[in-house]
Backbone bond lengths (Angstrom), bond angles and torsions (degrees), N, CA, C in turn:
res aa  C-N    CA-C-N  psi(-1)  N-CA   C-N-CA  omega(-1)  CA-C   N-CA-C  phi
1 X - - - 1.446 - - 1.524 108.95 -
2 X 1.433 112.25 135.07 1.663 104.34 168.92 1.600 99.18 -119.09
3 X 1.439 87.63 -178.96 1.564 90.42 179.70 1.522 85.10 -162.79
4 X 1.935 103.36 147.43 1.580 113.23 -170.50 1.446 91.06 -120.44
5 X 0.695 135.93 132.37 1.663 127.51 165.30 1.990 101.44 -104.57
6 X 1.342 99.54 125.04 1.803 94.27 168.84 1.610 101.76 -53.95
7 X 1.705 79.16 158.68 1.702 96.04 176.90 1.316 111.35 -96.86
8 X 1.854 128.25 4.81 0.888 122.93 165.43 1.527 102.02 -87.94
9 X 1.377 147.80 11.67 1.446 153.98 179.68 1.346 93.78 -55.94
10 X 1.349 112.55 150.86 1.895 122.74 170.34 1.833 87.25 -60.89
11 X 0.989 119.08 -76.64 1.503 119.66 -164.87 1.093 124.64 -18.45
12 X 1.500 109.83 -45.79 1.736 116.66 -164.31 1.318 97.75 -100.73
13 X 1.653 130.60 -5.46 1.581 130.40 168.91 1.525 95.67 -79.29
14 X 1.119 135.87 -54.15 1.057 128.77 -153.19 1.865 96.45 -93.19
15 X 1.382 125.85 -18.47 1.670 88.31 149.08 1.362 133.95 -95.80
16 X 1.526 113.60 20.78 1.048 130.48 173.73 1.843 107.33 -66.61
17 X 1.664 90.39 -58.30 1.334 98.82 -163.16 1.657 108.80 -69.61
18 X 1.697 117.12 -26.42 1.185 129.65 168.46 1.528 113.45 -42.60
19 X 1.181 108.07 -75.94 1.878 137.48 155.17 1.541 81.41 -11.74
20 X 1.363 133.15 -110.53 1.723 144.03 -167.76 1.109 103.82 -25.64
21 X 0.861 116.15 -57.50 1.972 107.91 -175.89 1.648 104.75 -68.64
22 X 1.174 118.95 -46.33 1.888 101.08 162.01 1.376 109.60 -21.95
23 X 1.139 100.67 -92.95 1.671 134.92 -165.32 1.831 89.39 -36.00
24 X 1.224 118.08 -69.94 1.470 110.39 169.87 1.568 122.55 -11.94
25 X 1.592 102.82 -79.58 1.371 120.97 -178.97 1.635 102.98 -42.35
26 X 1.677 133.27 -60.61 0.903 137.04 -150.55 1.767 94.45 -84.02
27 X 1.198 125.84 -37.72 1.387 102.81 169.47 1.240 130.06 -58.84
28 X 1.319 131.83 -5.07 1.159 161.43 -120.10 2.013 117.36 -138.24
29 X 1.318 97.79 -35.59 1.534 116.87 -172.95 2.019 89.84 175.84
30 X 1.922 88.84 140.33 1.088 105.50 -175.83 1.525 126.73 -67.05
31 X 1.162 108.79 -14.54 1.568 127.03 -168.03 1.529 100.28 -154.50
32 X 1.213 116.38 67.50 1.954 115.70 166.04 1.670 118.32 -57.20
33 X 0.919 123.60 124.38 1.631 97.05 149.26 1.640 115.38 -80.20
34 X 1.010 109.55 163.83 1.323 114.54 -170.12 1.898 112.33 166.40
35 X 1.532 98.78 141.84 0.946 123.90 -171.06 1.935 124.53 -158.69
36 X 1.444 89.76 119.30 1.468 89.34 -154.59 1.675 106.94 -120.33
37 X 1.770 122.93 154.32 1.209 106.11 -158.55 1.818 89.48 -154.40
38 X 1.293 117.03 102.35 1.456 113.85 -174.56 1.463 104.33 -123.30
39 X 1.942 87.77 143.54 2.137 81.89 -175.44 1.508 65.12 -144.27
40 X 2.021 91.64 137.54 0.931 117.54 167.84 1.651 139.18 -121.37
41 X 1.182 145.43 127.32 1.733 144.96 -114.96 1.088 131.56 179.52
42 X 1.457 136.87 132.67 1.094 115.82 159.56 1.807 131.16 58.25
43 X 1.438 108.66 22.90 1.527 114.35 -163.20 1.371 119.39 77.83
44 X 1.402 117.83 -22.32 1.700 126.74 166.02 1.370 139.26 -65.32
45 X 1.307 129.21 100.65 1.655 111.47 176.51 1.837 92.98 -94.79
46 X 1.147 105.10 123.24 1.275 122.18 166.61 1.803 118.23 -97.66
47 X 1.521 132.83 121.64 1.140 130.51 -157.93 1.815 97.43 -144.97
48 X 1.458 93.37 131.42 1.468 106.03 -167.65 1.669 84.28 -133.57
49 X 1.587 119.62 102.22 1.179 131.52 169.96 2.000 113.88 -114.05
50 X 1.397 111.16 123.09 1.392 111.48 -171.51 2.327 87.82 -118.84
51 X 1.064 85.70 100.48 1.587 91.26 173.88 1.887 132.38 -134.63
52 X 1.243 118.93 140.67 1.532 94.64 174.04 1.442 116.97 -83.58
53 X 1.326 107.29 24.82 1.396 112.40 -172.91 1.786 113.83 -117.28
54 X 1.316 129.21 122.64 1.464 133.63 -158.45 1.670 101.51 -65.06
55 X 1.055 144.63 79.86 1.324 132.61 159.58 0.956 117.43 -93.58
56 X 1.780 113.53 137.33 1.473 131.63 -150.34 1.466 98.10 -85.52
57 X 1.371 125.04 177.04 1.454 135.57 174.86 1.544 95.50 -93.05
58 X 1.166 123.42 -49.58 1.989 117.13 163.08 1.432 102.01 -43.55
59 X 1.429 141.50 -92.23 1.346 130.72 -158.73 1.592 100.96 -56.52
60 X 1.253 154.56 -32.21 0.938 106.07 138.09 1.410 166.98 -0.45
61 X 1.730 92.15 -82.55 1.765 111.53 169.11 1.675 103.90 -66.44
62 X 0.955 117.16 -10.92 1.671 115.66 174.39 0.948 103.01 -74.58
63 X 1.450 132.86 -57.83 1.550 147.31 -149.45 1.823 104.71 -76.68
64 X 1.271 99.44 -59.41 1.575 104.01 163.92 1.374 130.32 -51.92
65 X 1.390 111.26 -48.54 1.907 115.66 168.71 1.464 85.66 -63.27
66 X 1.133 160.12 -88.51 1.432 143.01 -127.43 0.955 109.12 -66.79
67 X 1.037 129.80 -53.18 1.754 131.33 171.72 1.303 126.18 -86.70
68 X 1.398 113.81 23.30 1.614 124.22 148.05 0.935 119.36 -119.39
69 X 1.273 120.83 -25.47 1.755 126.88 -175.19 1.254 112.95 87.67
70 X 1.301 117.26 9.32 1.605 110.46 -169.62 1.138 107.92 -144.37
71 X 1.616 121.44 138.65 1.544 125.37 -153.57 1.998 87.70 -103.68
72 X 1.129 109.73 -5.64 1.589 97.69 -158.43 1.418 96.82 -88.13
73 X 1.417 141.76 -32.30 1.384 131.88 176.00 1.791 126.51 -33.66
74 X 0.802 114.43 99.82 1.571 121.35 155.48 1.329 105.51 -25.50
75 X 1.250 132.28 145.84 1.588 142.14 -159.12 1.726 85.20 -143.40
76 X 1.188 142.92 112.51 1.527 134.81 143.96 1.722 92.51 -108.32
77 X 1.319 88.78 135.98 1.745 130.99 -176.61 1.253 122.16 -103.37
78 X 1.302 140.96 110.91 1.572 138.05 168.63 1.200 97.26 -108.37
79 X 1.185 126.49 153.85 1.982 127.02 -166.67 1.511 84.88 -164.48
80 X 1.505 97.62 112.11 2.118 106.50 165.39 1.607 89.03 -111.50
81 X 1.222 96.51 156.23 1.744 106.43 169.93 1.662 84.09 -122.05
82 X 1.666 65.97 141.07 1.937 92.18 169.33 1.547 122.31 -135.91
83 X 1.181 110.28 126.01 1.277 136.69 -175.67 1.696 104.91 -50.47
């Protein structure tokens, strides 16, 4: 059995945008921890990031408009710092 899921699917946007915020953290510090968790809905990108690395609520909303195409989404942000 296969299965294709479009790449316009919420799923594969939101590990897209997951994916970017890696790469963020790691441009950022050589070894981040980090762990990232986005559900997307209803006009909402919701983002639950636990990192030792400072990412802003702007690079965020950057990261999300680029890889949705759309400036109108609501961005809610949870940000843990980790040791």
């Amino acid at each position: 059995m296969i299965e294709k899921v479009n790449p316009a699917h919420p799923d594969k946007i939101a590990d897209r945008i997951g994916g970017a915020l890696v790469d963020l953290a790691y441009s950022k510090e050589e070894d981040p921890k980090i762990a990232v968790e986005v559900l997307l809905g209803h006009g909402v990108a919701n983002l639950i990031i636990e990192s030792s690395v400072t990412i802003t609520q702007n690079e965020v909303e950057a990261i999300v408009s680029r890889i949705t195409k759309r400036t109108d989404l609501k961005v809610s942000l949870v940000m843990v710092a980790q040791d």
